[in-house]
C-alpha positions in Angstrom: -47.5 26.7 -65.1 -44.3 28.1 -66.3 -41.2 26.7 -65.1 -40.6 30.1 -63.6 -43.5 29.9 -61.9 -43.0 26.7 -60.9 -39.3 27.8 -59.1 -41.1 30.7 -57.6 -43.4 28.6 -56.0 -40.7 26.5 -54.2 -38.6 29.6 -53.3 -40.2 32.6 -53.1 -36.7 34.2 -52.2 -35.2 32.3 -55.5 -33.8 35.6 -56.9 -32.8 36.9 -54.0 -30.2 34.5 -52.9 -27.7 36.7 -54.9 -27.8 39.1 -52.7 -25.6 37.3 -50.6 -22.8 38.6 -52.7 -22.8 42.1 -51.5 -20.6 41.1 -48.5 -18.2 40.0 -51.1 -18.5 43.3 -53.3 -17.6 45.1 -50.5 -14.6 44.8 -50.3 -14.5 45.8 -53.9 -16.3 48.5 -53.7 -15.0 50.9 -51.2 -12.0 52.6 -53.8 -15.0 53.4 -56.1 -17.3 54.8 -54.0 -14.8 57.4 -52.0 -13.4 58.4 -55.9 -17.0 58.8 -57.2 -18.4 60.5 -53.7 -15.5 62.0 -52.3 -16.7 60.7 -49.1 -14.0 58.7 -46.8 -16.8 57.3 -44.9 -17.0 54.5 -47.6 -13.6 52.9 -46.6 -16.3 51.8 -43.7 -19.0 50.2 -45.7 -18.6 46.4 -44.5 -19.6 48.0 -41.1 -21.9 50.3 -42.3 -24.2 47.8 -44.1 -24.0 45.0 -41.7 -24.1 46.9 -38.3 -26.3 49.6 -39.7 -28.1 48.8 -43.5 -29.1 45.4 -42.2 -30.2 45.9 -38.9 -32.6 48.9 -40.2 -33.9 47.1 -43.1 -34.6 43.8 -40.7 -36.5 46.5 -38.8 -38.2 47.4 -41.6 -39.2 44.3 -43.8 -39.7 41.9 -40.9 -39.9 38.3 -40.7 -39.5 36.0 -43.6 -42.2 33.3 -43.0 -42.1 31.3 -45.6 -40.9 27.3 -45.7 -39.9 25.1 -48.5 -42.2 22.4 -49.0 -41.4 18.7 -48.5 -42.4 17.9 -51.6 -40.4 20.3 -52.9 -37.0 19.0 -50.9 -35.4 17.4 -53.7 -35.6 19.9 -56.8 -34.6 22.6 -54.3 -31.7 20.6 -53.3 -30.9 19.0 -56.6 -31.1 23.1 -58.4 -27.0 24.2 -58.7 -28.1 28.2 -59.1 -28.6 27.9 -55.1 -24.5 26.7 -55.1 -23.3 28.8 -57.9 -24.8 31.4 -55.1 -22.1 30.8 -52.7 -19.2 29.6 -55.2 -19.1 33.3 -57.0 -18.6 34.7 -53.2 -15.0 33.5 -53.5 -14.1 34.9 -56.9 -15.1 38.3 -55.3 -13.7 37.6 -51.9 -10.0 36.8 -52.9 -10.3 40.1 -55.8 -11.6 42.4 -53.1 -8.7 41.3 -50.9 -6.2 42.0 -54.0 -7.5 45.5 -54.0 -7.2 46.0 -50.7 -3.6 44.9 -49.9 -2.6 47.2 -53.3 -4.4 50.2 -51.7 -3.1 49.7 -48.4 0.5 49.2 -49.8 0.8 51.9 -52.3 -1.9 54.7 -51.6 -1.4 57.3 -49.3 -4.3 56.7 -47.3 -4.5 58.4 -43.9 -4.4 55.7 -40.6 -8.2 55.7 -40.5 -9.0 55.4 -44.0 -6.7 52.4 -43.6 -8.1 51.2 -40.6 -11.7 50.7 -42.3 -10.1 49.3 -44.9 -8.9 46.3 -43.0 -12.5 46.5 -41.0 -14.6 46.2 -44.3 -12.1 43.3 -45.4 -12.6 41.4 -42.0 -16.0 42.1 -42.4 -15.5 40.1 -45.8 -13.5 37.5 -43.9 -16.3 36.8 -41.1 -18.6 36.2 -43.6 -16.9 34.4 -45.6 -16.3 31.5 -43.0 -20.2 31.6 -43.6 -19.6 30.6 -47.1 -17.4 28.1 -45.8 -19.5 27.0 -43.5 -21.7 25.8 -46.2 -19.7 24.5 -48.4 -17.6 22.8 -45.8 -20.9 20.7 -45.0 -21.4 19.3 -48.2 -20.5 15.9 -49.3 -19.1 16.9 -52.6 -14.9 16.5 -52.6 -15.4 20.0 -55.2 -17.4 21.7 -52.2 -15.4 20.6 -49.4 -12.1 21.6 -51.3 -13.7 25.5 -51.7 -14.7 25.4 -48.2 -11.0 25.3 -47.3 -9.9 28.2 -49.9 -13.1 30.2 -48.5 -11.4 30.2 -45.3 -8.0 31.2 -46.3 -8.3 34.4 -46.0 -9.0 34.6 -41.7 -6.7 31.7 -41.7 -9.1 30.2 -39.3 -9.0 26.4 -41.6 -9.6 24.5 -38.4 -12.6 25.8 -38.6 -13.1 23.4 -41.3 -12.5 20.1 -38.7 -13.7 21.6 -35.3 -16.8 22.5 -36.5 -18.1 19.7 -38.8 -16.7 16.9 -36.4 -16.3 18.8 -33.0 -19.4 21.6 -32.6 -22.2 19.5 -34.2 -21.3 16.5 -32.4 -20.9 18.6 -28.8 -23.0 21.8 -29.9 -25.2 23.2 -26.5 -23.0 21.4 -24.0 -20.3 22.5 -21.4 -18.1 20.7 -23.6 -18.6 22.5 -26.7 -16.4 25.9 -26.6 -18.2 27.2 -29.0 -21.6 27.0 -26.8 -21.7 30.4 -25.0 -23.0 29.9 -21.0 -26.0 31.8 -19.6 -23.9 34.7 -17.8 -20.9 34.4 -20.1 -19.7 37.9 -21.3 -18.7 38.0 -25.2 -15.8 39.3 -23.9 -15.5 36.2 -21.5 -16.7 33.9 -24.7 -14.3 35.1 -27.5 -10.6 34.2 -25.7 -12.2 30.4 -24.6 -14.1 29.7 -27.9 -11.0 30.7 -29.9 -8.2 28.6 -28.1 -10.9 25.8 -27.0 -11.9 25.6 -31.0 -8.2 25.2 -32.0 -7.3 22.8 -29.1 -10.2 20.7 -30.4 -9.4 20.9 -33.9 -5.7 19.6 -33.3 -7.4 16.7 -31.4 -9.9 15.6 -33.5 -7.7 15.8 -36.6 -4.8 14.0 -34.7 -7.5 11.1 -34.2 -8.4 10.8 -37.1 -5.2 10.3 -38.4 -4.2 8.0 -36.1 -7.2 5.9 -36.8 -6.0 5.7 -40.9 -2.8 5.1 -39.6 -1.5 8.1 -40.7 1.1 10.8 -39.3 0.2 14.7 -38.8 2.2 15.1 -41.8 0.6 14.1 -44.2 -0.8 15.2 -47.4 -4.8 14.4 -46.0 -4.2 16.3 -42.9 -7.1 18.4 -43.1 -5.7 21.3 -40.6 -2.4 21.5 -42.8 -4.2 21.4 -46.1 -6.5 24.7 -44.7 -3.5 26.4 -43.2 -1.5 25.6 -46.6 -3.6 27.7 -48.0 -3.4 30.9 -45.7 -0.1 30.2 -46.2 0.2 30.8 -49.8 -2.5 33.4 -50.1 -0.7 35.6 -47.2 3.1 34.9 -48.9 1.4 36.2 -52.4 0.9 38.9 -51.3 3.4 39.8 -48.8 6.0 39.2 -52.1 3.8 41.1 -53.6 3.3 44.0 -52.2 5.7 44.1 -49.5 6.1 43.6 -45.5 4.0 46.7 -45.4 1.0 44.4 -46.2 1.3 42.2 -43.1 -0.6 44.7 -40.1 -3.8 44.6 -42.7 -3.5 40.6 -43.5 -3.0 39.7 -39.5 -5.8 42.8 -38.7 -8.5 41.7 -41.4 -8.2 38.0 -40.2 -8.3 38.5 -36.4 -11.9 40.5 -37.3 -13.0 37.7 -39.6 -12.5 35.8 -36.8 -13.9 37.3 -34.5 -16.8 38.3 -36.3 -17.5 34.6 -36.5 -17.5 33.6 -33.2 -19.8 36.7 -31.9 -22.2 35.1 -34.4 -21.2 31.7 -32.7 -21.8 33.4 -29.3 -25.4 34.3 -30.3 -26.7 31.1 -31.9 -26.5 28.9 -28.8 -26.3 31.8 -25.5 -27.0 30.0 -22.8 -29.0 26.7 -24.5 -28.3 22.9 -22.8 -29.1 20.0 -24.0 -30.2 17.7 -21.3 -28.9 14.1 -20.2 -30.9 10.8 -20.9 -31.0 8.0 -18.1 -28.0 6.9 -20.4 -26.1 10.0 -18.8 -25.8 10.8 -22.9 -26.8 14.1 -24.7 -30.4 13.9 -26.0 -30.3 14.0 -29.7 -29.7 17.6 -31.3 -33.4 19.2 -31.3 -34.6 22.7 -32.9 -34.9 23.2 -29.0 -30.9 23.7 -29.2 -30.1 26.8 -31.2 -31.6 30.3 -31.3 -33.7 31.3 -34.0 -34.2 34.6 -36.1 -36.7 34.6 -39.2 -35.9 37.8 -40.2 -35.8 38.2 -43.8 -32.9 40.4 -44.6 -30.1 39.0 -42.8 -31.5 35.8 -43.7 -30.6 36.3 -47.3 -27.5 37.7 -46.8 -26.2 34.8 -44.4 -27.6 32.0 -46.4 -30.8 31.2 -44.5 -27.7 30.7 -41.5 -30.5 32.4 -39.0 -32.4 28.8 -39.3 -29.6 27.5 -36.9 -32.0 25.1 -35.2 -33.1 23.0 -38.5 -29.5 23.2 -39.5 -28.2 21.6 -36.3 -31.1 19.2 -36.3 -30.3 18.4 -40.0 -27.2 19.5 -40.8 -27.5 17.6 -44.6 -29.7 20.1 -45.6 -28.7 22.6 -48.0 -29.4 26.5 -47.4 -32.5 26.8 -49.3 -34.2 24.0 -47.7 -33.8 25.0 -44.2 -37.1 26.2 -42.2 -37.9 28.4 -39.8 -39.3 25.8 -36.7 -41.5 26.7 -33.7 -39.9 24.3 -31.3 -36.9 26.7 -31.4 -36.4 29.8 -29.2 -37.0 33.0 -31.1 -33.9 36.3 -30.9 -35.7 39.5 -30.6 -34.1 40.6 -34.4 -31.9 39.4 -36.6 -28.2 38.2 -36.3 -27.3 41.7 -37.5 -28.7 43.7 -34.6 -27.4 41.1 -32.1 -24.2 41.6 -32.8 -24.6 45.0 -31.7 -26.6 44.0 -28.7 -23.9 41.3 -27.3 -21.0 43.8 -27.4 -22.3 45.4 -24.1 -22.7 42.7 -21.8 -25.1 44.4 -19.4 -27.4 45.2 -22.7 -27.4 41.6 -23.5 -28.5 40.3 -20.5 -31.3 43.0 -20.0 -32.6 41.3 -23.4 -31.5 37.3 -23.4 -31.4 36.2 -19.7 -35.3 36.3 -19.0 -35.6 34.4 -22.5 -33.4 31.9 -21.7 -35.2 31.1 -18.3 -38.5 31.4 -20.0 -37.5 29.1 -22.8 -36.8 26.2 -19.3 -39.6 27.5 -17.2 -38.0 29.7 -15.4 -35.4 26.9 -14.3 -31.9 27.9 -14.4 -30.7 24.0 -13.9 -31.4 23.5 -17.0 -29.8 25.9 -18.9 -26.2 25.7 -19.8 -24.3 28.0 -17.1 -20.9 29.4 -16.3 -19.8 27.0 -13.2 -20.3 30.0 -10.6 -23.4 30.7 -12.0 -24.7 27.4 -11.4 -23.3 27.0 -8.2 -24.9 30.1 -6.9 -28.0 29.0 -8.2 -28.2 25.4 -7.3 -31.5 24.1 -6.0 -31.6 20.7 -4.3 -34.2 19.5 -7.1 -32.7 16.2 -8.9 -31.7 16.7 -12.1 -34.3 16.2 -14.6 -33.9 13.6 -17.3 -35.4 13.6 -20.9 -36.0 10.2 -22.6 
């Protein structure tokens, strides 16, 4: 067997992993394409291909099912091509954003032209807190370093701390602000996950500090090293280009942002874990995270659709992350949720009854809003897991 055959066999997506650098090239891109077309429409194409390209071609291609091997755990893991995938995103990700803040600044683009501009480029942002979020898991000072410069451009670095040391340790719990409740709007979810996320962050890193001894400022304050960064990368290009540069930078971020937490909003809708006779939180299960297998979106996000094996093992590297059936199952991909969990009544018709289903039909045991709960109280006693 050839060793190509022989890396084929433990990924059969291998070569498509580069894929995940279109979201990058689009913000690259759009210049080009309206100069070669003539068509304005391109200015829009971080929307376009992930609210529209993706969602039809998930439609169309289907599920992935395929799983790494065990045997196979190591090589995978061990193989740098999978992390040159995600390092090249920021190389494009930081040029795009040059481009952008030129065009904005010196073209005479008309106000919408602009606007999807700054939508494609927070597009670009969103996603790339997904790099970060990979990277930012890793052990490796090298990866955890690019994790931070990934996310300078949302200037969302506590990120960084709240989710590593504040969502996986509290993730499908009332406690967790990034854990959406069963009856929570988006539009409820966004305004607590963002301030809950940065109150957390400040806490967590404060602790830690304070457990080395340390004051906040300090050169290993993690939140201050990650902001640093937005910092310098915003002031660049403020002196260069000019005041006029700021509406895109502040615009582009807040949509980074918020693109993250819809995704946030959709991994863990309405999912609790439940209390052992300790009164602690049961282990982390593949129980705890929705699920989507679809292929496309898969590849694009870095396998981040196989939310349940990556909470339940959240060492594992991208490519060795599998699809579980202990977890619940989306309808489609991340993609064409998004969509779905911008109309609140439209997500309900589709999620509540799978949520319910997934604990037998017992509300108690999902994770609600408080009102929720108290209208649906039953006098059962709680049910423990051991």
């Amino acid at each position: 067997m050839s060793i190509f055959e022989n890396t084929e066999r433990r990924d059969p997506k291998r070569y498509l992993w580069i894929l995940g650098l279109i979201a990058p090239s689009c913000s690259v891109l759009p210049s080009q394409l309206v100069a070669r077309t003539g068509l304005e429409m391109f200015w829009w194409i971080g929307p376009i291909i992930v609210l529209v390209v993706i969602p039809l071609l998930d439609w169309a291609i289907g599920n992935d099912g395929s799983n790494p091997r065990d045997e196979d755990y190591e090589a995978l893991s061990n193989d740098r091509y999978y992390r040159w995938c995600t390092y090249l995103f920021l190389p494009l990700q930081f040029v795009g954003l040059l481009i952008a803040g030129f065009l904005w600044s010196r073209s005479a683009l008309s106000i919408s032209d602009k606007l999807g501009l700054a939508v494609t480029l927070g597009f670009v942002s969103g996603i790339g807190i997904n790099a970060a979020h990979e990277l930012g898991h890793r052990v490796e000072r090298l990866e955890r370093w690019l994790a931070k410069i990934a996310l300078a451009q949302s200037g969302y670095g506590h990120f960084f701390v709240e989710h590593n040391r504040g969502h996986h340790v509290r993730v499908a719990t009332p406690e967790d602000p990034a854990s959406a409740r069963f009856g929570e709007s988006l539009w409820e979810f966004l305004p607590r996950t963002m301030l809950g996320g940065l109150r957390s962050a400040l806490a967590l890193e404060r602790e830690r500090l304070s457990r080395k001894g340390k004051r906040w400022f300090c050169l290993d304050n993690n939140l201050l090293q990650a902001w640093s960064m937005s910092v310098a990368l915003f002031g660049t290009l403020i002196v260069a280009f000019g005041p006029v540069v700021i509406p895109f930078l502040l615009l582009q971020a807040l949509i980074g942002a918020v693109l993250l937490e819809t995704v946030n909003y959709v991994e863990h809708y309405g999912l609790l874990r439940q209390r052992g006779r300790n009164g602690n939180y049961v282990r982390c299960s593949p129980r705890d995270s929705w699920n989507s297998d679809r292929l496309v979106t898969n590849v694009f996000l870095f396998h981040l659709q196989r939310h349940s094996d990556h909470h339940a093992n959240p060492g594992r590297r991208y490519q060795t992350l599998r699809s579980s059936e202990q977890a619940p199952q989306l309808p489609a991909g991340y993609a064409s949720m998004i969509l779905l969990a911008i109309i609140p009544a439209v997500w309900r018709a589709v999620m509540d009854h799978r949520v319910l289903a997934h604990y037998g039909g017992d509300i108690n045991l999902a994770n609600t809003k408080p009102r929720t709960k108290r209208r649906n109280e039953s006098p059962r006693s709680a049910r423990y897991v051991h």
